[in-house]
C-alpha positions in Angstrom: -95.2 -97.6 -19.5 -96.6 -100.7 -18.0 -95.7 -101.2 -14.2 -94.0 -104.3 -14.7 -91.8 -103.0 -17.4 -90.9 -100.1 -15.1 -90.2 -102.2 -11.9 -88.0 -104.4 -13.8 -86.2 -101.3 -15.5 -85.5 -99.5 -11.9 -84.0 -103.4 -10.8 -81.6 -103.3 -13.5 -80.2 -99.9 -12.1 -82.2 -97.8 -14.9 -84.2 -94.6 -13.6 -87.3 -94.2 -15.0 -88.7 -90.4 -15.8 -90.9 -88.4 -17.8 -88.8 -86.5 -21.0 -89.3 -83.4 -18.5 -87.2 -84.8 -16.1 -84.4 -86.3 -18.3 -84.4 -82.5 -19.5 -84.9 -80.6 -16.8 -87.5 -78.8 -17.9 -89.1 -76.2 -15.1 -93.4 -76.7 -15.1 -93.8 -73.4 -16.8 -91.1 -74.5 -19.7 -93.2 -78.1 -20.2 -96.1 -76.3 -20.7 -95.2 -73.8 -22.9 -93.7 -76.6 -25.2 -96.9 -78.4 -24.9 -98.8 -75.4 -26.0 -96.5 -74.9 -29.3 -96.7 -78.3 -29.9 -101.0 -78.5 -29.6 -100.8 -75.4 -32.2 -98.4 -76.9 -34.6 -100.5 -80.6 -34.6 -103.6 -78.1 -35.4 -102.4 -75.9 -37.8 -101.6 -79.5 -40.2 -104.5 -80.6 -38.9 -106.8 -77.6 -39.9 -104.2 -77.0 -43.4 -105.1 -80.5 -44.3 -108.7 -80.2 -43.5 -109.3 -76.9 -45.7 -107.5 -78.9 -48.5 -104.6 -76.4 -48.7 -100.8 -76.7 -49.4 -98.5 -75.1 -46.9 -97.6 -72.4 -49.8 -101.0 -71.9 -50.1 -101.7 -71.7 -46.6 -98.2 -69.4 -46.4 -99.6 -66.8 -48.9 -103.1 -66.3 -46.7 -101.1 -65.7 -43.8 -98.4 -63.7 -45.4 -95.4 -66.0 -45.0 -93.7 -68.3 -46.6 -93.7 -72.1 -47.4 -91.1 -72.6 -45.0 -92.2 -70.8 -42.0 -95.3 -72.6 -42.5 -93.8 -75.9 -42.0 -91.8 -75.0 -39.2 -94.4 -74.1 -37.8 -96.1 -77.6 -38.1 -93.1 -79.2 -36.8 -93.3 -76.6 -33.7 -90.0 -74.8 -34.2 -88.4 -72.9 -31.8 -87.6 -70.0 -33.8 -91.6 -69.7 -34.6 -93.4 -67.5 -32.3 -96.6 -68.3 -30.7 -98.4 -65.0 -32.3 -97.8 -66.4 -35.9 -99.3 -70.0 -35.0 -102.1 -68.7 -33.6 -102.4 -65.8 -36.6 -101.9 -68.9 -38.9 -105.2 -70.7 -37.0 -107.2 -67.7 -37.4 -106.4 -67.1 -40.9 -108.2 -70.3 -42.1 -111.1 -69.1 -40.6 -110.7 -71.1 -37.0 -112.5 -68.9 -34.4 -111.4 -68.4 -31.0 -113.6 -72.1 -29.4 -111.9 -74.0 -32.2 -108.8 -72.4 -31.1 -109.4 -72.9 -27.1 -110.1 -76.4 -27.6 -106.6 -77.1 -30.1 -105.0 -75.6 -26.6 -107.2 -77.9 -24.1 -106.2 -80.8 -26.1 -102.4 -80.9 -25.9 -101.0 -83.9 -24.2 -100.3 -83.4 -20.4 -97.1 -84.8 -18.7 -97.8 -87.5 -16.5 -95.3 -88.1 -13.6 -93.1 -91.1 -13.6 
């Protein structure tokens, strides 16, 4: 947000924060939502790049069409093992998969 937009927010009375704030998220809690959401943008990205359909993609991970796309939209009830079994299974090796982690977005403080 631009600094004039934010100083004329906080003159009207608004408080301006970062989504972690608003939710009260603890540092550790951020991050590890940041981390399920860099694995969920790279398993579409890398489904999409091996020209595969989520059921197709389900069936080499041993899943279904539906956990697959939870997945992708970073579910809660999807557990960081089967993202990062899901990665590996279309042949991503463990750089490709260090560098999907190092490029999730990082909070910046309001």
């Amino acid at each position: 947000m631009k600094g004039t937009k934010k100083a004329r927010l906080e003159a009207a009375g608004w408080t301006v924060g970062t989504a972690d704030q608003l939710l009260g998220l603890s540092k550790q809690v951020s991050e590890y939502v940041e981390l399920k959401l860099a694995l969920a943008e790279g398993i579409r990205l890398r489904r999409r790049l091996r020209h595969l359909t989520q059921s197709q993609l389900a069936r080499l991970v041993g899943s279904s069409q539906s956990r697959i796309a939870k997945m992708e939209a970073a579910d809660p009830t999807v557990a960081l093992d089967l993202m990062v079994r899901c990665l590996l299974a279309t042949g991503m090796g463990l750089r490709e998969l260090a560098q999907v982690i190092q490029r999730r977005p990082r909070s910046s403080a309001a």
